[in-house]
RONULUM-427036 format. One line per 10 residues: their letters; for each residue x, y, z of C-alpha. Coordinates in nm, 2 decimals, always signed. Layout:
N
A	X,Y,Z ~ ...
This chain:
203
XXXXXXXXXX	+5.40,+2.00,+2.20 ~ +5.01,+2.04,+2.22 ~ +4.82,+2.24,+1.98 ~ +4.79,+2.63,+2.01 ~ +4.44,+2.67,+2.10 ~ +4.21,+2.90,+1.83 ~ +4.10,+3.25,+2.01 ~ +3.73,+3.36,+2.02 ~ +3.88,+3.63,+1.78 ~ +3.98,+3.39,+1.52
XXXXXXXXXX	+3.68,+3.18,+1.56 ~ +3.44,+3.51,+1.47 ~ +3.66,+3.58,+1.20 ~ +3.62,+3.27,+1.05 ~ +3.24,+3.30,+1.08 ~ +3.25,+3.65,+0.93 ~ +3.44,+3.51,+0.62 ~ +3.74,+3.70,+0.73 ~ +4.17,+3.59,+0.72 ~ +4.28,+3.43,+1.13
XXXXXXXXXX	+4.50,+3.71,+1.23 ~ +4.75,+3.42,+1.18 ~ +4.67,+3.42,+0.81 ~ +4.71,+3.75,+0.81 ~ +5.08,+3.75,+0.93 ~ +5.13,+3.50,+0.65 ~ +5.01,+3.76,+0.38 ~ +5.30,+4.00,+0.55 ~ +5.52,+3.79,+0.29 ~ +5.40,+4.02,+0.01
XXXXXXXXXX	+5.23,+4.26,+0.19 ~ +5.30,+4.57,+0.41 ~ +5.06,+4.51,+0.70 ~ +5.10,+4.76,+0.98 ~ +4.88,+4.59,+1.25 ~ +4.79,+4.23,+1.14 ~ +4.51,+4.21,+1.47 ~ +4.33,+4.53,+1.35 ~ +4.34,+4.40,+0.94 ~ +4.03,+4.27,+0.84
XXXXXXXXXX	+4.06,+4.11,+0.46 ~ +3.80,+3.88,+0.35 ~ +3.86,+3.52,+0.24 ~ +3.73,+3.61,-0.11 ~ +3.99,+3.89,-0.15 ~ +4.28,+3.84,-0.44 ~ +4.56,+4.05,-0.34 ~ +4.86,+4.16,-0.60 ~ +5.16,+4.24,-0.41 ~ +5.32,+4.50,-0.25
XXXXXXXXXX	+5.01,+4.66,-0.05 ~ +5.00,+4.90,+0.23 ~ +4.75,+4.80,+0.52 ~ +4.72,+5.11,+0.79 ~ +4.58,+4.99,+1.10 ~ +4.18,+4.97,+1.09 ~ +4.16,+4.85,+0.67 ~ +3.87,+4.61,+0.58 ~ +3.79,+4.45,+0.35 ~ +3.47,+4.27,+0.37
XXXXXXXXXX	+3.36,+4.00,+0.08 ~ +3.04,+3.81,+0.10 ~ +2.98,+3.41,-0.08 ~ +2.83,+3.60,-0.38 ~ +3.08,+3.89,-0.47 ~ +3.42,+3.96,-0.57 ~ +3.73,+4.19,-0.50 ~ +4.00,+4.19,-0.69 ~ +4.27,+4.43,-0.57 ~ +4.63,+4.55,-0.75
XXXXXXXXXX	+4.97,+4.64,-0.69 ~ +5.12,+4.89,-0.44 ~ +4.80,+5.02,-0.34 ~ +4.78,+5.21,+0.00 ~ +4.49,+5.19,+0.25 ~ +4.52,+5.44,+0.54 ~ +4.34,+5.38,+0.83 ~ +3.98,+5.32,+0.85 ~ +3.93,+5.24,+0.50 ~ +3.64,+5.05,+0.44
XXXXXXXXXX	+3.58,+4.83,+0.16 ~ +3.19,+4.57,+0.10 ~ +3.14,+4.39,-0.19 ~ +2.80,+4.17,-0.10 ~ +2.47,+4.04,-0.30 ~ +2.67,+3.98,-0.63 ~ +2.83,+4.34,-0.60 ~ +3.26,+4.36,-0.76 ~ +3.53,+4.56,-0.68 ~ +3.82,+4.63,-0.91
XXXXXXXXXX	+4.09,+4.79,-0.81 ~ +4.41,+4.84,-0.99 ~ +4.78,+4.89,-0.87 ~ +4.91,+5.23,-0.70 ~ +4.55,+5.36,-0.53 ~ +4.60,+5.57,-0.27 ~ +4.25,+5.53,-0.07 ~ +4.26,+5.85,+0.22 ~ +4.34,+5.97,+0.51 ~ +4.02,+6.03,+0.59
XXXXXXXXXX	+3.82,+5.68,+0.60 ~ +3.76,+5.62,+0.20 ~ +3.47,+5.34,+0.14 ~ +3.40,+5.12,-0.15 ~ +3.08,+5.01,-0.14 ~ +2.90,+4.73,-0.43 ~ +2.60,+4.57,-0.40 ~ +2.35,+4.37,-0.57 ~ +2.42,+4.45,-0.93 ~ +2.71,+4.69,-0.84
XXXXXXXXXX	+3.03,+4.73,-0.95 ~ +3.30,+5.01,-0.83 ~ +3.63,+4.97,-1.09 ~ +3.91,+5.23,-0.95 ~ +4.20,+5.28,-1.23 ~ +4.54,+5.25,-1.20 ~ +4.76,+5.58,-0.93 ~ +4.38,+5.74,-0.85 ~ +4.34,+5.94,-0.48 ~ +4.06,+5.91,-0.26
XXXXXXXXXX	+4.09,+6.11,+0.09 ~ +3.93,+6.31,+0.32 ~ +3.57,+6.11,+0.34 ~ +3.52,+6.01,-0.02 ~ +3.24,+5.74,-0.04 ~ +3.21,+5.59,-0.36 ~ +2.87,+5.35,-0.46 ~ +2.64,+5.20,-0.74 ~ +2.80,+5.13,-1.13 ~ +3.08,+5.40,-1.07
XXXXXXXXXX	+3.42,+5.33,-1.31 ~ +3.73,+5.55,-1.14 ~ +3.97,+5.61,-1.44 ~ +4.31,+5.58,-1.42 ~ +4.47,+5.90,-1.25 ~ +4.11,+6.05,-1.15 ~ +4.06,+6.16,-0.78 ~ +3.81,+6.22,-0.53 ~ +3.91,+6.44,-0.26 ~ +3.66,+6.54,+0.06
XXXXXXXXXX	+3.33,+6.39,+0.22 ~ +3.17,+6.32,-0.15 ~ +2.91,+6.08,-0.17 ~ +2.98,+5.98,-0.56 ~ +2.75,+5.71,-0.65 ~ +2.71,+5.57,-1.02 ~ +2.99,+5.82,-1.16 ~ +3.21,+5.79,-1.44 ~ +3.55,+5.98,-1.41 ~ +3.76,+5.98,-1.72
XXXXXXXXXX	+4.12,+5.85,-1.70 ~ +4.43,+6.05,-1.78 ~ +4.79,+6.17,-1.59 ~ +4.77,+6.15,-1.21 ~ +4.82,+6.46,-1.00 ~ +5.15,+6.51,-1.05 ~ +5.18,+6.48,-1.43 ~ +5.17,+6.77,-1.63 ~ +4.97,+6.95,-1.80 ~ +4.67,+6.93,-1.56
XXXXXXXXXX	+4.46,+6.99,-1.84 ~ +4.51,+6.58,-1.93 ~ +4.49,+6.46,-1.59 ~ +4.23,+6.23,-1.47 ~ +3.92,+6.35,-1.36 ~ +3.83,+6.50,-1.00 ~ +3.58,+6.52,-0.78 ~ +3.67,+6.79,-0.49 ~ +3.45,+6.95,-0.18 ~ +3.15,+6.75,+0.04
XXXXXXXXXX	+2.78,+6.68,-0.10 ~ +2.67,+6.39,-0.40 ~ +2.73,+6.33,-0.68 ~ +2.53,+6.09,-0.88 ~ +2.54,+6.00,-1.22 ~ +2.79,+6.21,-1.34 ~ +3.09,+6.17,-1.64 ~ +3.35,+6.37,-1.68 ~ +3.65,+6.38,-1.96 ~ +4.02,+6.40,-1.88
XXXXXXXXXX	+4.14,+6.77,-1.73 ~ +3.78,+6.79,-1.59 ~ +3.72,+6.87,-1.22 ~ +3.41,+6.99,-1.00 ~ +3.44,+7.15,-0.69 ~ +3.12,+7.19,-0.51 ~ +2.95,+7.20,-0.12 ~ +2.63,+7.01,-0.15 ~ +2.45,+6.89,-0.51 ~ +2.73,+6.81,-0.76
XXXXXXXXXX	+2.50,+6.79,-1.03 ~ +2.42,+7.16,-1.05 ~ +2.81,+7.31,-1.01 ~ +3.03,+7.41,-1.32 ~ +3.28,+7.18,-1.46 ~ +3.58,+7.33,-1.46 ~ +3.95,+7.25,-1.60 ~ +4.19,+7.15,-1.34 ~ +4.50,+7.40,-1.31 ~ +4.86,+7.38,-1.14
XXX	+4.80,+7.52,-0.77 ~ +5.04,+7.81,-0.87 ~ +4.78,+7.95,-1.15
């Protein structure tokens, strides 16, 4: 039988740094990959098991950088993950990054740690030395770069008050820490909105 010939897909791929779409089918023995031709995961990626791949995920590693990447973690479509110039990204297990086209960007000197059940959606661009506690979320077109959110319950745990902390609305926010229960809602500089404590919906 002669040898299956290599497409011009896999042969970019490969130049990228990226899995053959016939890697990627092998990776559907642990993972949940919804359209292996539209998956991009980067050589340098180490995957836990049990992940969630909507159609459009990458997940782009350069020579110098690392990704290291959970349990259970779903990626809805379009998320968008770079790690290049030395930068590191750490995510743990049961991440639920969008709807909405969530990025994770590190670069020279970057690192973007994301704690065990946090929610990204709905835009949420994350950048520079940020650490994502366990539980903490960042919902809407927010530009957090170098943030420090505090870890705690995730959003269904009770009482809000010790959940982790959130990041809610569209704008930046740079620099900023917050403790557990802590949540910002704002339209445009984050820095100069109140800090509120988070509350059941019904409240």
């Amino acid at each position: 039988m002669p040898e299956a010939k290599r497409n011009d897909a896999d042969n970019i791929r490969e130049e990228l740094g990226y899995l053959t779409v016939a890697e990627i089918l092998q990776l559907c023995a642990t993972q949940q990959i919804l359209d292996p031709s539209s998956t991009l995961i980067s050589r340098k990626v180490q995957l836990g098991a049990g992940n969630v791949f909507y159609p459009g995920t990458v997940i782009a590693v350069d020579s110098q950088s690392s990704c290291v990447i959970g349990e259970r973690n779903v990626f809805y479509p379009g998320a968008f993950l770079s790690a290049e110039n030395g930068g590191m990204l750490l995510l743990g297990s049961d991440i639920s990054l969008g709807p909405g086209g969530v990025q994770l960007t590190a670069g020279r000197a970057d690192a973007v740690a994301v704690g065990d059940k946090a929610r990204l959606g709905q835009g949420a661009v994350v950048s520079g030395r940020s650490v994502l506690g366990s539980g903490s979320q960042i919902l809407g077109a927010v530009q957090a770069e170098s943030v420090i959110l505090a870890d705690g319950g995730d959003h269904t745990s009770n009482p809000p008050e010790k959940r982790g902390s959130m990041l809610r609305g569209s704008g930046v926010a740079r620099g900023l820490r917050l403790a557990p229960g802590d949540v910002i809602q704002a339209y445009g500089d984050f820095s100069s909105a109140a800090v509120d404590r988070q509350q059941d919906a019904s409240a």
